[in-house]
C-alpha positions, -999 to 999 in steps of 0.1 A, spaced: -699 -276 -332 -672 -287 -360 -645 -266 -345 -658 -289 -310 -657 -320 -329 -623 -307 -343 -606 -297 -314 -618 -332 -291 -603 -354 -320 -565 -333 -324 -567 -339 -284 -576 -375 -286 -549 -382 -313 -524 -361 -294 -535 -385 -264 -528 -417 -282 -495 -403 -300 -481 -399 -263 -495 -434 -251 -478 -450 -276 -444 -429 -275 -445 -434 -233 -448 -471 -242 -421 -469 -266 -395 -456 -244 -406 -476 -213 -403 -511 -232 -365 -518 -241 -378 -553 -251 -403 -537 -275 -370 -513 -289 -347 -543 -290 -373 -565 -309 -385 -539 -336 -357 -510 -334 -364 -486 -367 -398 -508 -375 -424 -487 -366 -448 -504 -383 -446 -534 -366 -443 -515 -335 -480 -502 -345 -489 -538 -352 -475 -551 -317 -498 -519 -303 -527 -531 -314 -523 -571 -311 -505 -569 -278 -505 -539 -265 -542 -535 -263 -542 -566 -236 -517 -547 -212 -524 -509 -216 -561 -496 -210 -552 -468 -228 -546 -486 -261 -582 -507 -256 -599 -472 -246 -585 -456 -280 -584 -486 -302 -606 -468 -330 -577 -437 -329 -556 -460 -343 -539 -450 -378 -559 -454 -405 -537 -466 -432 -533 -496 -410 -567 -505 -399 -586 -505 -429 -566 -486 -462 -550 -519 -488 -516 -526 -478 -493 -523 -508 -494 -558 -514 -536 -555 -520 -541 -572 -554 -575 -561 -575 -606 -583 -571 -595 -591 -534 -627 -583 -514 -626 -569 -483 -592 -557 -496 -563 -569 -479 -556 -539 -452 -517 -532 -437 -529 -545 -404 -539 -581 -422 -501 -580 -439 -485 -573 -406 -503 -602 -392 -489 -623 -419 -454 -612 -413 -456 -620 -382 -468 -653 -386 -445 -683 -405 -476 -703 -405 -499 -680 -423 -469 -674 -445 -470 -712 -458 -511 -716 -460 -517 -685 -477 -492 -673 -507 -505 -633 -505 -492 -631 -543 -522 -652 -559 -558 -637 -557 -564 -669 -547 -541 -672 -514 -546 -635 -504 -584 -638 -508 -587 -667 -486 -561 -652 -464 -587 -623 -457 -614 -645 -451 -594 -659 -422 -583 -628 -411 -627 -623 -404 -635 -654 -402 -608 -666 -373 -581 -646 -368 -599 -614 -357 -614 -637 -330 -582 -653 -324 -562 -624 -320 -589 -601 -303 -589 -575 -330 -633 -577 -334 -629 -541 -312 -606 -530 -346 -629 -541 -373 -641 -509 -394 -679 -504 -399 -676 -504 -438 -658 -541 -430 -685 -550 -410 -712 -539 -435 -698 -557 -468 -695 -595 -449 -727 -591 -440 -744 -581 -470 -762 -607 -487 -739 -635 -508 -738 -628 -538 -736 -659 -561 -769 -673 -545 -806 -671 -561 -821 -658 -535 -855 -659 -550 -888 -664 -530 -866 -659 -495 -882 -631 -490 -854 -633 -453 -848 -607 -429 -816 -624 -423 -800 -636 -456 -770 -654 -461 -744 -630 -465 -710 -632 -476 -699 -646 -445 -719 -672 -438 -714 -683 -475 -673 -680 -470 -679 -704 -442 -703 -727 -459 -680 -729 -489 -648 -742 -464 -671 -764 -442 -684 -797 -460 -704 -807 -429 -722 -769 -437 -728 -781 -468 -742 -815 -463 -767 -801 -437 -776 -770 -454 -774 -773 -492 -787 -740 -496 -806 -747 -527 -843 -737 -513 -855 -706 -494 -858 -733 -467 -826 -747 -464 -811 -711 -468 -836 -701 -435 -822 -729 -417 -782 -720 -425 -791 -687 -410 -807 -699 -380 -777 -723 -369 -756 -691 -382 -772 -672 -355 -778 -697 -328 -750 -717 -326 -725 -704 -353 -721 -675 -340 -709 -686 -306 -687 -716 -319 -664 -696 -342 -668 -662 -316 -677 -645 -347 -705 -622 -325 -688 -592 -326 -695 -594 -365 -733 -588 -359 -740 -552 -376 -770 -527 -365 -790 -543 -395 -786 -579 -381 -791 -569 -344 -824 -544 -356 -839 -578 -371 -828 -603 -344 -849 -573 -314 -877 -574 -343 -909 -583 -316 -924 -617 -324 -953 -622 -299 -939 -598 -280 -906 -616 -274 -872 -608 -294 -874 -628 -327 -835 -638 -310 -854 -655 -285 -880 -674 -309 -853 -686 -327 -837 -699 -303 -866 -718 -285 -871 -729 -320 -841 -753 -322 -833 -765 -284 -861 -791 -277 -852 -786 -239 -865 -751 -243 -898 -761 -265 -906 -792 -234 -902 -770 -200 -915 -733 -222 -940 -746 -250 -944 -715 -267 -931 -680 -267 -959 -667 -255 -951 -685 -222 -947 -657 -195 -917 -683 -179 -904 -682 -209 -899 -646 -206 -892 -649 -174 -861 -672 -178 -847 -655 -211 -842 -622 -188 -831 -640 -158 -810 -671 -165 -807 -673 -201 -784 -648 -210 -757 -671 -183 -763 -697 -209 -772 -685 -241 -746 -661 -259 -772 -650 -285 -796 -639 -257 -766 -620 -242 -757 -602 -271 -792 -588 -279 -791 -578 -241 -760 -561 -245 -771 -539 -272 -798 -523 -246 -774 -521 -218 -778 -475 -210 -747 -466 -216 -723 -456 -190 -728 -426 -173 -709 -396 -185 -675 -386 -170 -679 -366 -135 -673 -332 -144 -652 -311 -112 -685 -290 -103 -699 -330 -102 -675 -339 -78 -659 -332 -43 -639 -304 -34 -604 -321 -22 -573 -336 -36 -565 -370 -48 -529 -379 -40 -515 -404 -64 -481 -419 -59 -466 -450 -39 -480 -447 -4 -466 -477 11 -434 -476 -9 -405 -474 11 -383 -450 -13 -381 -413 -17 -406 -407 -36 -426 -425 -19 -421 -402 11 -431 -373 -11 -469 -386 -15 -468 -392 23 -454 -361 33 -480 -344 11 -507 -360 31 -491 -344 60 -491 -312 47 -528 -314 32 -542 -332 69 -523 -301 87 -544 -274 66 -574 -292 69 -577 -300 32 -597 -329 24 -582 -356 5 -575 -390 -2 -548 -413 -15 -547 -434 -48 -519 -463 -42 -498 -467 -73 -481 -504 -69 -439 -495 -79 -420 -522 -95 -411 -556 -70 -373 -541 -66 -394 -517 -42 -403 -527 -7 -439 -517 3 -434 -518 42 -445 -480 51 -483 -483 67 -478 -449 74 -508 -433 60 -525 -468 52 -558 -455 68 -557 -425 43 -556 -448 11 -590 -452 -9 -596 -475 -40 -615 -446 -58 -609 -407 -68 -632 -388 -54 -619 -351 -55 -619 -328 -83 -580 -325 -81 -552 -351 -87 -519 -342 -72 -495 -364 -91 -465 -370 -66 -451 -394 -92 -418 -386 -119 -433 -370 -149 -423 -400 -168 -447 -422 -141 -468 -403 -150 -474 -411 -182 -464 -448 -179 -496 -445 -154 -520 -433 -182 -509 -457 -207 -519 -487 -181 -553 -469 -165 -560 -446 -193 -580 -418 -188 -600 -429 -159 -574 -412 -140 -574 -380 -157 -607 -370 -172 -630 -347 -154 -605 -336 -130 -579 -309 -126 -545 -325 -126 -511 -314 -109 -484 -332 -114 -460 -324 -89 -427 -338 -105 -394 -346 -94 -370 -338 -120 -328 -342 -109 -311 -325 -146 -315 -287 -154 -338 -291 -186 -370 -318 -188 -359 -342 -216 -373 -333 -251 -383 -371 -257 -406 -369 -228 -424 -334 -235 -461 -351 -242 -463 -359 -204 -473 -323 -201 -500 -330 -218 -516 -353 -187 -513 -326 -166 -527 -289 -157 -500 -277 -144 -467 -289 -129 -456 -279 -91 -417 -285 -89 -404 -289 -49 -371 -269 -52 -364 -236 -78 -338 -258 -94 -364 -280 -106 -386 -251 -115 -363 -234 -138 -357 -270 -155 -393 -274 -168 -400 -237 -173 -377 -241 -204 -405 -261 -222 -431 -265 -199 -467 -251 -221 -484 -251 -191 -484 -230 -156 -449 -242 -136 -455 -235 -99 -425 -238 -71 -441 -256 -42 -416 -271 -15 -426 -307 1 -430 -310 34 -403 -324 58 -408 -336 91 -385 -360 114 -411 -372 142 -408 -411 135 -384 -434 154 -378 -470 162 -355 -463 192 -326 -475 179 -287 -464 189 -261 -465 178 -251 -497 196 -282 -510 173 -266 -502 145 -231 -521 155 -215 -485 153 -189 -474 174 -195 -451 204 -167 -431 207 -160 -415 168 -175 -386 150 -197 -403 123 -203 -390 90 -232 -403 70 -246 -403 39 -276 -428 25 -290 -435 -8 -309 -460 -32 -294 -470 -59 -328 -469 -76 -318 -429 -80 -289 -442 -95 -250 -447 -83 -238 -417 -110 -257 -396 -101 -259 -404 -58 -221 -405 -58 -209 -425 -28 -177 -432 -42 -168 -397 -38 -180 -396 2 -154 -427 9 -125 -412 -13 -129 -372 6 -132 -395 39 -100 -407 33 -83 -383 25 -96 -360 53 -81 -386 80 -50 -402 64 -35 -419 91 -63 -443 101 -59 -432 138 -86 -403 140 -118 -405 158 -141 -404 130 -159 -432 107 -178 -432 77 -214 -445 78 -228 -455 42 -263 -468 43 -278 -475 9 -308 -498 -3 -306 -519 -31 -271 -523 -39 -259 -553 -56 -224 -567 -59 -223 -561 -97 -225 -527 -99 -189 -513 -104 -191 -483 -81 -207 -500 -53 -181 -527 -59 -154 -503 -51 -176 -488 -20 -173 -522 -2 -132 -529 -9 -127 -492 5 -151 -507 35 -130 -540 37 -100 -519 36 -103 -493 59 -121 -507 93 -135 -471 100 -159 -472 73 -194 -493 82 -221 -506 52 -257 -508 62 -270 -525 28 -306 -533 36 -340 -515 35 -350 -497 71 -382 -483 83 -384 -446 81 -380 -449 124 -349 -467 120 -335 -441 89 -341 -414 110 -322 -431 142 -294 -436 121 -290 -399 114 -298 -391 144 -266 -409 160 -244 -395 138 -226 -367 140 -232 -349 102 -245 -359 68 -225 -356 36 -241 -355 0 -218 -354 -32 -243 -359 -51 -237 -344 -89 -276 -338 -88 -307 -329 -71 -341 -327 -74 -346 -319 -39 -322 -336 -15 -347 -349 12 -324 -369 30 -301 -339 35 -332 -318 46 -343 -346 70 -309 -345 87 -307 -305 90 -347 -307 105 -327 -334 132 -298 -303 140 -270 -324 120 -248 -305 99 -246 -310 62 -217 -312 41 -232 -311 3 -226 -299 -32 -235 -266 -40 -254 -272 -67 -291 -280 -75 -325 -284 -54 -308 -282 -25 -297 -251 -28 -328 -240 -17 -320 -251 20 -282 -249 20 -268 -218 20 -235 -205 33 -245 -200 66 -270 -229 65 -244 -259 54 -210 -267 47 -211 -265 6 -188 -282 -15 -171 -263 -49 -183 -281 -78 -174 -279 -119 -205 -282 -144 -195 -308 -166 -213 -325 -195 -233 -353 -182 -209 -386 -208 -232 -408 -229 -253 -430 -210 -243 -418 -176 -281 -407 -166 -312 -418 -177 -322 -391 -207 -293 -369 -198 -274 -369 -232 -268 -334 -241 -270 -319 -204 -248 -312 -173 -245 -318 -138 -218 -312 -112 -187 -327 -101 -182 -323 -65 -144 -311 -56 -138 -342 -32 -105 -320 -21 -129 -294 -10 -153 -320 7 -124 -335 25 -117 -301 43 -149 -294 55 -148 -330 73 -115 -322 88 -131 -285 97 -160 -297 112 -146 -329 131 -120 -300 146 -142 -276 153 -175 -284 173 -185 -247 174 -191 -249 138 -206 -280 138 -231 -267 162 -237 -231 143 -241 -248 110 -266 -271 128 -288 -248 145 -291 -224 116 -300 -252 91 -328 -266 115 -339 -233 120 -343 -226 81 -356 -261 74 -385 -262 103 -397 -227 93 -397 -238 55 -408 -270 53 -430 -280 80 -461 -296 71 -482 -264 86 -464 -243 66 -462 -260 34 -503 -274 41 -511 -238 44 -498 -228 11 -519 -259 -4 -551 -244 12 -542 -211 -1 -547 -226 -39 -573 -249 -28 -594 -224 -17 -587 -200 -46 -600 -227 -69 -634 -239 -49 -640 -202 -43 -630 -185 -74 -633 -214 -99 -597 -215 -113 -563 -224 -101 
């Protein structure tokens, strides 16, 4: 049972240690504000962080130690409770608790801890943080009283003598100088102190054990209180009252904190997690189902897969950032507020992913198998973000590209599993629609800028346009669609004086429904991707699905899809990716297209329609029969099945 006991805490600190790394490296304002400080990182954690991450509240006691409840270096002898690193970070933090309390005196740092309990643990929400040997000494009796002939079940402890000792209205109404003004400290303690300095969460299991003591068969909590309210003694009388009862388990704990918190301590506690022989067979899809991106398509076109094999499942809406439109109602009837399936498919980035369990914590994860079918667009998973395969089960990756990046430090089971395609919606628009000219051959190429310009590359589709069809007269144009753009960006900068310049090349620059995407390819004449990376390349499968022929790099995810016979590939160099050129991409590679290269294939295929139409029909041909939702959904079920029937993946 140890080795249990072992083994569940190294996971739960291995949990927390990736929470708080995911939030690191997610929060430039956190980096910016602490940079090397780590310690006051940890402090920010725990003050701040605890509000917005559930996982942070759920694993509060995980946090280190040494900060929680070890002295701080600064602890001075004598100081009781002893001044911890959490309470000195606290009073870095704060100028004002630097001028009331000097933390060099006995004096100042002993009434700087008593503030710390007394109001700035319920101040700063840290009660959740306070350590049970805490806990026990301010509640143990005072002791510089004569407590002689109390004979109390609840004497006055330290606390309520700290607070007695700072309050001279305590001290005028209580002198504490007879058993019976010491009795009746501790009963305003409990009945009303408590709730005016929200000190409740103080209460330890000896308190709480006397304040549920029966008297009359009531809590003594209860007697107390009907002791001091004379509106209680007038409509109750006595205790013994069954009204009495009757309103202390109905309406008085919406009025009464100390009733509440004697209820709360017999609340059952909440059930245990649902183990996967607990709950359904079926898959919970979790990624942006209304979002109007790619990845967003990827959760939807995995519920067309899944609805195709007849696996059940559901989706889990994950709300993307406010730079993303949410217009795709798509699979809106397919969305539930719950998980009810004994399998999450994660169609998320890896690094969502565990942004995702640092905000919902491990509600998400625990008790189910979990797949986290990750994008990825650079040849090797970054090293920084390695703990995110600890959320997960196993990882699915759409194209071998992908595969081969996190098999080089993946510790867990990397499977290739393609994403379904399909090209069925339209909003019946032409070309005429689109304000695009009826009588050229039309490149296109699309992309969000949320995938980022570098690596998306559109600068390199005008520049081998142009230099393809020199003279201006040719019967071609260059359609760039992109989402998201904005005027400052350098690269899209130049994209738009190219435009302005050269009266062949049109700019869509706003979000479309996925109809109107589709139409747009579909009145074109061929796509053209130089992208330097990736993952996939949906958009180039979409158009090869519609019988358009691609013009791409030959490099990456696509690869999978366009081959020699299958696409027009461009020659590439792998180069070093520059320093800040790609999100976590310092160290790797990528490819630079050969725009020289790319500018031939446009001049081939605008010259040659035979091509155009061989190319076409043998990349539909290996696209449909590849990535079809029956044909991916069928490879789901295969797994599926294996794991209801056999019990394993």
């Amino acid at each position: 049972m140890t080795g249990h006991n072992s083994d569940a805490t190294a996971a739960d600190d291995a949990w927390l240690s990736g929470i708080k790394e995911t939030i690191w490296l997610t929060r430039p304002d956190l980096r910016q504000l602490y940079g090397e400080d780590r310690a006051r990182f940890e402090t920010w954690l725990l003050l701040g962080g605890t509000h917005e991450y559930r996982a942070l509240a759920e694993a509060g006691h995980r946090f280190p130690t040494a900060l929680l409840s070890e002295p701080a270096p600064e602890a001075l002898p004598g100081v009781q409770p002893v001044l911890t690193g959490l309470m000195k970070q606290i009073w870095t933090l704060r100028p004002d608790l630097q001028t009331n309390f000097d933390l060099g005196t006995q004096d100042g740092q002993q009434r700087f801890v008593w503030w710390y309990f007394t109001y700035g643990m319920s101040e700063m929400g840290l009660a959740r943080f306070v350590t049970a040997e805490q806990k026990r000494f301010v509640n143990d009796p005072a002791d510089d009283l004569d407590r002689s002939g109390d004979g109390a079940l609840l004497p006055v402890t330290r606390l309520m003598r700290w607070l007695w000792l700072r309050h001279p209205f305590l001290q005028d109404a209580f002198p504490l100088d007879t058993p019976q003004s010491r009795a009746t400290f501790v009963l305003w303690y409990f009945t009303t102190g408590l709730t005016q300095l929200r000190l409740e969460e103080l209460v330890d299991d000896r308190q709480m054990q006397v304040l549920k003591r029966p008297v009359s068969g009531v809590p003594m909590a209860w007697a107390m209180l009907l002791s001091i309210d004379p509106d209680l003694q007038k409509r109750f009388g006595t205790i013994e009252n069954p009204a009495f009862t009757q309103w202390a388990t109905t309406e008085g704990p919406k009025t009464h904190p100390l009733i509440r918190l004697v209820a709360a301590t017999d609340t059952p506690a909440a059930p245990a997690i649902r183990r996967p022989a607990e709950l359904r067979p079926g898959i919970n899809l979790i990624g942006y189902a209304r979002g109007q991106f790619g990845i967003g398509e990827d959760v939807r076109m995995a519920a067309r897969a899944l609805q195709a094999a007849g696996v059940p499942f559901s989706i889990y809406n994950v709300e993307p950032g406010a730079d993303v439109c949410q217009g795709d109602d798509s699979v809106e009837g397919l969305i539930a507020d719950g998980l009810p399936y004994a399998v999450n498919m994660l169609c998320t980035t890896g690094i969502e992913t565990a942004r995702l369990a640092a905000v919902e914590g491990r509600r998400l994860f625990d008790g189910r198998r979990t797949i986290g079918y990750w994008p990825w667009e650079l040849p090797e998973w970054p090293a920084v973000w390695r703990h995110a395969y600890d959320l997960v089960d196993e990882v699915w990756a759409s194209s071998r590209y992908t595969y081969e990046a996190f098999t080089k430090s993946s510790p867990k089971p990397v499977r290739h599993m393609p994403m379904a395609v399909t090209v069925d919606a339209t909003a019946g628009l032409t070309r005429r629609d689109f304000g695009l000219p009826e009588n050229r051959l039309l490149f296109v190429f699309a992309f969000d800028t949320l995938s980022h310009l570098s690596r998306k590359n559109p600068l390199a589709c005008v520049h081998a346009f142009q230099q393809a069809f020199p003279l201006g007269s040719e019967p071609v144009g260059l359609v760039v669609k992109a989402m998201r753009a904005t005027p400052e960006q350098p690269v899209w900068q130049e994209v738009l004086a190219a435009a302005a310049a050269d009266p062949r090349i049109s700019i869509i620059d706003r979000t479309l429904s996925r109809g109107a995407v589709l139409d747009l390819y579909r009145v074109c004449d061929s796509f053209v991707s130089l992208h330097r990376a990736e993952g996939f390349g949906r958009n180039i499968a979409e158009t090869m699905m519609l019988g358009k022929p691609a013009i791409a790099t030959g490099f990456s995810g696509n690869m999978d899809f366009t081959t020699p016979g299958t696409a027009a590939l461009v020659d590439h160099v792998v180069r070093p990716l520059a320093p800040g050129e790609y999100p976590f991409g310092d160290g790797l590679s990528w490819a630079e297209p050969d725009v020289g290269h790319a500018a031939w294939w446009m001049r081939r295929l605008a010259e040659d329609s035979w091509l155009r139409r061989r190319l076409a029909d043998q990349g539909q041909a290996l696209v449909t029969a590849t990535y079809a939702p029956v044909t991916v959904g069928a490879v789901y079920a295969a797994l599926f099945d294996r794991t209801f029937v056999r019990g394993r993946f």
